[in-house]
N, C-alpha and C positions, 0 to 999 in steps of 0.2 A: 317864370321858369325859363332860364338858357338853355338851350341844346348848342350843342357845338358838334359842327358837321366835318368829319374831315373828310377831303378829297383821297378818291385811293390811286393808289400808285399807279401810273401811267409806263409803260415801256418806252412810250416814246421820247420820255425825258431823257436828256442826256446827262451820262453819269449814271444812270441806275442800269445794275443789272438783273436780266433775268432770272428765272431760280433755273432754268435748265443751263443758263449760263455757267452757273456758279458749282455747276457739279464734274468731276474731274472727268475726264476720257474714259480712264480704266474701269468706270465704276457703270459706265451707260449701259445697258444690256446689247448682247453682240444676236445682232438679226443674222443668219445665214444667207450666204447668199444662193442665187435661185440655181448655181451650179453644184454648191457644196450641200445643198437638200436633194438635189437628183443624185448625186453620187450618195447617199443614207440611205435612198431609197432603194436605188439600184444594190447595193449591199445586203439591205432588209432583204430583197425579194430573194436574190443569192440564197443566204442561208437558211429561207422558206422554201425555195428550190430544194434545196439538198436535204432539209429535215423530209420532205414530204419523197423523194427518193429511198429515201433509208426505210421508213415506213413502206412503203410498197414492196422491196425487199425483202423487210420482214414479213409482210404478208404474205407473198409469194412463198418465202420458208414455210412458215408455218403449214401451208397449202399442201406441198409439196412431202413434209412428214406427213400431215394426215393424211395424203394417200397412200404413203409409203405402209406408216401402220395401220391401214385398212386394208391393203393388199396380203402384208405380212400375217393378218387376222384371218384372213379370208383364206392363204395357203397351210396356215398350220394350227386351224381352228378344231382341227379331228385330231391333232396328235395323240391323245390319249386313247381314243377306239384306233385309229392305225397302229401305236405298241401292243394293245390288245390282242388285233389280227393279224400283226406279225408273230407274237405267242403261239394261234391257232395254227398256222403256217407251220412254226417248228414240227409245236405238237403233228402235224397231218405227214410233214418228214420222217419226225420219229415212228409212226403207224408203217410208213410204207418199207423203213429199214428194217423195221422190225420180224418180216414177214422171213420165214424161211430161205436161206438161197435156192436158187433155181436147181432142178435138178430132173434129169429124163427120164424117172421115173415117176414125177411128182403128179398129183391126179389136176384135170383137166380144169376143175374149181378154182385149185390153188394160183394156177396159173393165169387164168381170168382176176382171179382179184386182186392177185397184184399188176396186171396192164390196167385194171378199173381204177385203182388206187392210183397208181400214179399218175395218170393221166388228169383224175380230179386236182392233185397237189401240182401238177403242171399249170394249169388249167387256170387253177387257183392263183399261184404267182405269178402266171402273164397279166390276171387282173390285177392284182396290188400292184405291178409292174405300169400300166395304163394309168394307173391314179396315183402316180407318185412313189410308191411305199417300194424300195427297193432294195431286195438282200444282196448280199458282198460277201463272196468267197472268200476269205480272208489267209488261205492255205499258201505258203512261196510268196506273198510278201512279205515288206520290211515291217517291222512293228510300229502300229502307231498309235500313240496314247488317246488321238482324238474320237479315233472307231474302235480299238480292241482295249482286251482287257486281261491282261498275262496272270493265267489262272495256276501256270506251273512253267518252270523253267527244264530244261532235257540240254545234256552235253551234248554237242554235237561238233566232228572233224569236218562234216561235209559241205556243212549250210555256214557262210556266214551270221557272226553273232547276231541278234536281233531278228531272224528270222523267224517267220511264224512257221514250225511245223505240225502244226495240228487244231484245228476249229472244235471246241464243242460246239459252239453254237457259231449261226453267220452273225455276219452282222446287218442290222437295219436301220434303211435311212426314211424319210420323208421329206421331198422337196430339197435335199441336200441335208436335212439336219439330223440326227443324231436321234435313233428312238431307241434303240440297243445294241448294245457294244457287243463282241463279239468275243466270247470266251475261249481265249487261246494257249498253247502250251508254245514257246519263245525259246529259239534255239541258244546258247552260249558256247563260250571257245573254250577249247579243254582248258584243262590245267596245265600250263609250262612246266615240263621238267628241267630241273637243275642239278648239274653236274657235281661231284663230289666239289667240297674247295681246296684250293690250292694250299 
């Protein structure tokens, strides 16, 4: 039995080329070099910077509302029992209006229970007054849709239009906001008169 052994390719013959020889430029893979990998890097970390910026912002936001609407909860978390006791308030108004006028022969009871009476409703709105809840005269100013509420309109020469002359009720606020409007009757400008025509 023959075997036949061939010799393998040598590089150091001459005339033969390599296989790394034989493959074109365009085709080798492109190593970076050690400056254009620090500038990738330097890039990457860049827009890792700035994501991780944004994110802390947003966090900071978020923070920053939920203390807002914990605060916001915290100030007008009664609004519904302060429209209530603004109610009671009227109602203790209406008690104390309701009492007779004064008069020098009126007996000495009458006269006691109404400085008793009003004193309580005095009394009574310095405290709503302390804890926020506060009524608004609403009589001689201009009308406004965000506190009143134009229960009847009256002609009037004397008061500019829109003027409020008359409150049934005040108006109530809590903390600035709105717990009841204030039931008003709102001045307007006569009617123009017009001259026969020509």
């Amino acid at each position: 039995m023959n075997i036949e052994i061939k010799a393998a390719p040598s590089s150091d013959r001459p005339g033969k080329a390599t296989p790394e020889a034989s493959i074109p430029a365009a085709q080798l893979p492109v190593v970076p070099s050690n400056d254009a990998r620090c500038a990738d890097l330097e890039l990457e970390l860049s827009q890792m910077r700035d994501r991780w910026m944004r994110s802390e912002a947003e966090v900071a936001n978020v923070r920053a509302r939920a203390r807002r609407d914990i605060d916001e909860t915290r100030r007008f978390a009664v609004q519904k029992f302060a429209a209530d006791v603004a109610e009671a308030a009227e109602n203790l108004q209406r008690g104390v209006a309701s009492l007779p006028p004064r008069s020098e022969r009126e007996p000495e009871i009458v006269t006691r229970l109404r400085g008793g009476f009003s004193s309580i409703e005095r009394s009574f709105v310095d405290l709503l007054e302390r804890n926020g809840i506060m009524r608004h005269d609403p009589v001689g100013s201009t009308f406004d849709p965000d506190l009143h509420q134009a229960m009847d309109q009256h002609v009037s020469a004397d008061h500019p239009p829109g003027t409020v002359l008359q409150a049934w009720t005040p108006a109530w606020t809590l903390n600035g906001r709105l717990l009841r409007p204030a039931m008003v009757v709102v001045a307007t400008a006569p009617p123009t008169s017009r001259g026969p025509r020509a």
